[in-house]
C-alpha positions as CSV (number, residue, x, y, z in Angstrom):
1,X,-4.2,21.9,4.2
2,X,-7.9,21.9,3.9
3,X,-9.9,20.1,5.8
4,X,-13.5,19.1,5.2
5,X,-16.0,18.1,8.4
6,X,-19.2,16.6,8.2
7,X,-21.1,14.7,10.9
8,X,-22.9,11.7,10.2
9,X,-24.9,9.2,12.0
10,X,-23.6,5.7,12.6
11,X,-26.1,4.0,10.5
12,X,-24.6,5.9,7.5
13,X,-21.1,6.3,8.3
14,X,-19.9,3.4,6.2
15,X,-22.0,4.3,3.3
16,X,-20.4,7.7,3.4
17,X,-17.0,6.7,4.0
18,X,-17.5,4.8,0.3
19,X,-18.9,7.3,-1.4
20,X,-15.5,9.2,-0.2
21,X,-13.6,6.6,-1.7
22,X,-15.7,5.9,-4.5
23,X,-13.8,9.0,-6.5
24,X,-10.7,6.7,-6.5
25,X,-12.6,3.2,-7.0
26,X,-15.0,4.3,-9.2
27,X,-18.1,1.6,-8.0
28,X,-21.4,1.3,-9.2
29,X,-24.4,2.0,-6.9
30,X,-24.8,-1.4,-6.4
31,X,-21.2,-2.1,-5.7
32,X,-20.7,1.0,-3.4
33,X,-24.0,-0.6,-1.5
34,X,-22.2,-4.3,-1.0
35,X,-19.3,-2.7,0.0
36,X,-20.5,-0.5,2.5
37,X,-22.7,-3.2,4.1
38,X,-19.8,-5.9,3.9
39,X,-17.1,-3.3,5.8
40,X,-20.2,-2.4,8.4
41,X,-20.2,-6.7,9.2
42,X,-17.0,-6.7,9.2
43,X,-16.8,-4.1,12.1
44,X,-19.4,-5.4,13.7
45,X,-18.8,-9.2,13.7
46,X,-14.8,-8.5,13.7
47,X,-14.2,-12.0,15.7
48,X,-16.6,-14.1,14.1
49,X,-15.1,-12.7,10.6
50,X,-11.4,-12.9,12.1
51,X,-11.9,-16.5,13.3
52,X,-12.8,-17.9,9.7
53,X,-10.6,-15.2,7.7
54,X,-13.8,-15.1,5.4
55,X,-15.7,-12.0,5.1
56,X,-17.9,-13.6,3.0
57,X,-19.3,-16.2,4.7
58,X,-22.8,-18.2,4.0
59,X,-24.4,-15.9,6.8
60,X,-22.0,-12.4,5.8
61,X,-23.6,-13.4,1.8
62,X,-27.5,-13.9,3.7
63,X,-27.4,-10.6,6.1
64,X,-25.4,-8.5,2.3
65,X,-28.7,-10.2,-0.1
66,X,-31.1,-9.1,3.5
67,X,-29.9,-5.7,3.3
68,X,-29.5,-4.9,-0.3
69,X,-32.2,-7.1,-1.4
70,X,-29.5,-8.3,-3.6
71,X,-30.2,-11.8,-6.0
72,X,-27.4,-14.4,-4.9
73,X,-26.3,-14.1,-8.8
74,X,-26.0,-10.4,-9.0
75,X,-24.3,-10.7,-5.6
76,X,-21.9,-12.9,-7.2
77,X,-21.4,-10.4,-9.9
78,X,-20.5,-7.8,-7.5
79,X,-18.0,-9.8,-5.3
80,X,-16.3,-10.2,-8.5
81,X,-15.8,-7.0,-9.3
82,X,-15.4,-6.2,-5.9
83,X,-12.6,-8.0,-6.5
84,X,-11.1,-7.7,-10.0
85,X,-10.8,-3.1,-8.6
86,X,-9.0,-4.5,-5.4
87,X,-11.5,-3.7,-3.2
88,X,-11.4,-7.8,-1.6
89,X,-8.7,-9.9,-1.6
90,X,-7.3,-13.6,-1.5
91,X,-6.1,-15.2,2.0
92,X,-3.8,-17.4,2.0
93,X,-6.7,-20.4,2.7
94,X,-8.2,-18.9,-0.7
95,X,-10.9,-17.0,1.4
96,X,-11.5,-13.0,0.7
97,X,-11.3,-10.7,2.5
98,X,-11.4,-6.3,2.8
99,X,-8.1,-4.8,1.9
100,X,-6.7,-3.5,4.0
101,X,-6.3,0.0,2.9
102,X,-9.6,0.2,2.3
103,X,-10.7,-0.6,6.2
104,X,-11.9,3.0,8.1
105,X,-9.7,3.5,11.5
106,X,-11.6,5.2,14.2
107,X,-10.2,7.4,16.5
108,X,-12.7,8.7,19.0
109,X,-15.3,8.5,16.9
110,X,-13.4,9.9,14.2
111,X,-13.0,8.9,11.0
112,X,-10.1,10.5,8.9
113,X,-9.4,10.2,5.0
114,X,-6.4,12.0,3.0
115,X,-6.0,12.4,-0.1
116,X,-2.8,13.3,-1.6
117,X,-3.1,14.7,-5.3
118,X,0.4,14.8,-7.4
119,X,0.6,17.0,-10.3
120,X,2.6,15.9,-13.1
């Protein structure tokens, strides 16, 4: 199996992990941006986000426009389509949220990704 290391700081590990991803999601630059900063909030206020099940909260939306310098339209946009590739899903309250599949798991400050590529 190969196996592909690269070390990157922890301001840009999210953006990277994205851009790993984005051969299978195929995101825009803009998209790949809100998506990166949402899963970065979601890490880093994990309770507050777990408590109201909505990653996408009035103050998530304020700190993703803050960071992107995103319009709350074209944020809009984004959330959709976010949504419509799979990327951010429905709760059962109607709130959305990060799939799950798509959520990095850290292991000692690891981050692993596998791709599995079936030839037909």
């Amino acid at each position: 199996m190969k196996t592909f290391k690269k070390k990157i700081s922890k301001n840009k590990v999210y953006r990277e992990y994205v851009d790993i991803l984005n051969g299978k999601l195929q995101l825009s630059y803009r998209e790949a941006e809100v998506f990166a900063v949402l899963l970065q909030i979601n890490a880093e206020w994990g309770s507050m986000v777990e408590a109201t099940g909505n990653v996408l909260s009035t103050d998530v939306r304020r700190v993703l426009m803050r960071e992107t310098l995103i319009t709350k339209t074209n944020l809009a946009r984004y959330i959709i389509s976010l949504k419509e590739k799979g990327v951010l899903v429905e709760t059962e309250k109607g709130h959305l949220k990060i799939n799950e599949m798509f959520i990095p798991e850290f292991v000692d400050n690891v981050c692993e990704v596998r791709y599995l590529l079936e030839v037909v």
